[in-house]
C-alpha positions in Angstrom: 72.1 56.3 -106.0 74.3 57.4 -108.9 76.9 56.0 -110.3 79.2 56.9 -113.4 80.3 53.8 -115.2 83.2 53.7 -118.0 81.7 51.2 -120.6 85.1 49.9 -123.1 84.0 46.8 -123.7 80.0 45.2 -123.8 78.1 45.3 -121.0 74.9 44.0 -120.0 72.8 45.2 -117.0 69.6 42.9 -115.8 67.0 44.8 -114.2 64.5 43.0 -112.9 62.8 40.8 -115.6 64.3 43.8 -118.2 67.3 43.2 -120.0 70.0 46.3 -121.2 72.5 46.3 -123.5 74.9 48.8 -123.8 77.6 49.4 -126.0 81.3 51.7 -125.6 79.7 55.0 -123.6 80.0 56.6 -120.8 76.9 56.6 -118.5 75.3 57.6 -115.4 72.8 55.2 -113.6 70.7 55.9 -110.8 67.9 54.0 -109.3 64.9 55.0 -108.1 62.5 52.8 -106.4 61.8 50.5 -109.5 62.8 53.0 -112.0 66.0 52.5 -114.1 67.4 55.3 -115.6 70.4 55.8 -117.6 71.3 59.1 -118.9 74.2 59.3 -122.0 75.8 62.6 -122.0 76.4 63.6 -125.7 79.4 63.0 -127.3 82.1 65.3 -127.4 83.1 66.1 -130.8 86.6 65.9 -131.7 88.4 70.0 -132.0 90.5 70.8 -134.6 93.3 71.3 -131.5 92.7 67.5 -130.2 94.2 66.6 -133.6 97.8 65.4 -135.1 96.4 66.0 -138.3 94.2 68.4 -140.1 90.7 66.5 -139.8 88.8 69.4 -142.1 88.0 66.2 -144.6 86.2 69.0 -146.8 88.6 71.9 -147.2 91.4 69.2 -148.5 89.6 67.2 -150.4 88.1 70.4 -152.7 92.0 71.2 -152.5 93.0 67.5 -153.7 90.2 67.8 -156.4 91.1 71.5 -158.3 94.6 70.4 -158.0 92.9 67.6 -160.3 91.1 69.5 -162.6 87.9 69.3 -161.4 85.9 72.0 -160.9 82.2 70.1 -160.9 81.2 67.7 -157.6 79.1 67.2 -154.9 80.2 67.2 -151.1 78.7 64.1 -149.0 79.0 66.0 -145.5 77.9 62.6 -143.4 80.2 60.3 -145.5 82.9 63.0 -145.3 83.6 62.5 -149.1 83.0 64.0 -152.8 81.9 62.3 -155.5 81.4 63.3 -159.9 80.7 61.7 -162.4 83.8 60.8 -165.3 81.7 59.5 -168.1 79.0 56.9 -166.9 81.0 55.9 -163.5 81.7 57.5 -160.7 84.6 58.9 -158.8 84.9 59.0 -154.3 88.0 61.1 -153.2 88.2 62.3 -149.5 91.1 63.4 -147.7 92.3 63.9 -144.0 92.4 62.6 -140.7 92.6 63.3 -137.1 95.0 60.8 -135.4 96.1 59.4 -139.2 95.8 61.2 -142.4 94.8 59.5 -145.2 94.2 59.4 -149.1 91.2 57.8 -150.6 90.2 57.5 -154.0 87.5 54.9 -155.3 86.0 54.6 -159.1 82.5 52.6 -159.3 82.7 51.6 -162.9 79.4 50.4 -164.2 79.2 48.3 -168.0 82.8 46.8 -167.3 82.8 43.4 -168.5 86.5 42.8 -167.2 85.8 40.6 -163.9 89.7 39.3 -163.3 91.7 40.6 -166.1 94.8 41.6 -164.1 96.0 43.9 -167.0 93.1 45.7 -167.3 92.6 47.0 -163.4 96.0 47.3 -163.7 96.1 49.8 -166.4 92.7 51.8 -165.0 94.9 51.5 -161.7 98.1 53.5 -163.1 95.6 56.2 -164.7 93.9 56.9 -161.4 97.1 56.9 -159.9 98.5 59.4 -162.3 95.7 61.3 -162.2 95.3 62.1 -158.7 98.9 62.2 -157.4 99.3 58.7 -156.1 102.8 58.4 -157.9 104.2 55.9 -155.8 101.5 53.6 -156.7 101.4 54.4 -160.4 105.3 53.8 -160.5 104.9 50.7 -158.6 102.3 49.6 -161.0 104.1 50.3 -164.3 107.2 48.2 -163.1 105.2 45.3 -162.1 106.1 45.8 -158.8 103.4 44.3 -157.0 101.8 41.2 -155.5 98.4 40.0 -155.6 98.0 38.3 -152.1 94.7 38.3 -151.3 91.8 37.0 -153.2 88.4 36.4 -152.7 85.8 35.6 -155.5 84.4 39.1 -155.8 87.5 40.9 -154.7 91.4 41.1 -155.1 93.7 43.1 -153.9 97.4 44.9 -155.6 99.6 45.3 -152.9 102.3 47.8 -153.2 105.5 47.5 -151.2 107.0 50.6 -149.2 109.2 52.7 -151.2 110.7 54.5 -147.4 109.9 52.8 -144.3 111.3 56.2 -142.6 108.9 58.6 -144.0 105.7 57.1 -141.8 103.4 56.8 -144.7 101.8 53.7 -145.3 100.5 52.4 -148.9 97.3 50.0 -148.0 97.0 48.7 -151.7 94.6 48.5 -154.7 91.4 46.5 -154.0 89.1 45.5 -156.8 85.6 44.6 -155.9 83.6 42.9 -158.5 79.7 43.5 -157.6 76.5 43.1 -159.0 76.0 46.9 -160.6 79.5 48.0 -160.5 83.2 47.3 -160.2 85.1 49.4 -158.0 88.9 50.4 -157.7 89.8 51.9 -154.1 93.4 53.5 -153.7 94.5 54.7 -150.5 97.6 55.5 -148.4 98.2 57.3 -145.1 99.7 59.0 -142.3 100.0 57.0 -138.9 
């Protein structure tokens, strides 16, 4: 007996003395005397057509970065990212989207001594701004026009307030993580 099964949430099968977990797939199970068996067809990848937006994460992102200036990095195909190195930290820009396009830029800055001084992530926040065409957030940030809601003791967070409610883009804020080995300032925006 076969039976296809559309799995959205968690679901657990018993088997006999045999417990299954499985997770958000799509399945066929049959039964066969005492044999259980599940097959999981593979999963469809998403085509450039299926799309809203333009989901080639590497053709924009080596676009966003010689529109930067920068000619030398390395492409992270399974994190969908590029990274170099600016002085002794390191820079993550990708770029793109499917159903929403986004903007994401992160600096790991290693040897930073400056765990909460507000002025100082601000100021490395305006430069990375300015740098890689986040204007909104580097004009926001000179003014002061900001808020720091959300704090937690190795994180904080910038928020920046709309600047056109109409235009669908949505600003998700400067977070500062504190860490062990590195600090790290993460800028992003997108498209819904």
């Amino acid at each position: 007996m076969a039976v296809l099964l559309n799995f959205t949430l968690l679901l657990t099968l018993i088997y006999q003395s045999s417990l299954l977990v499985i997770n958000n797939q799509f399945l066929t199970v049959s039964t066969k005397s005492s044999l259980l068996k599940l097959e999981v067809p593979k999963q469809k990848n998403i085509q450039q057509d299926d799309c809203v937006f333009n989901n080639n994460y590497q053709e924009l992102t080596v676009e966003w970065f010689t529109k930067s200036g920068i000619t030398k990095f390395v492409w992270d195909d399974s994190l969908k990212h590029a990274k170099f190195l600016q002085k002794e930290d390191t820079v993550f820009l990708t770029q793109g989207g499917c159903y929403h396009f986004g903007y994401t830029l992160e600096q790991r800055i290693y040897g930073d001594k400056s765990d909460r001084n507000l002025d100082h992530w601000v100021k490395i926040s305006i430069e990375l701004s300015e740098k890689f065409g986040f204007e909104h957030y580097a004009q926001s940030l000179r003014t002061k026009k900001y808020s720091t809601p959300q704090n937690t003791h190795n994180s904080f967070w910038l928020e920046i307030q709309d600047d056109n409610l109409d235009d669908n883009l949505f600003y998700t804020g400067v977070e500062v993580r504190i860490n062990k080995e590195y600090k790290a300032i993460r800028i992003s925006k997108y498209f819904n």
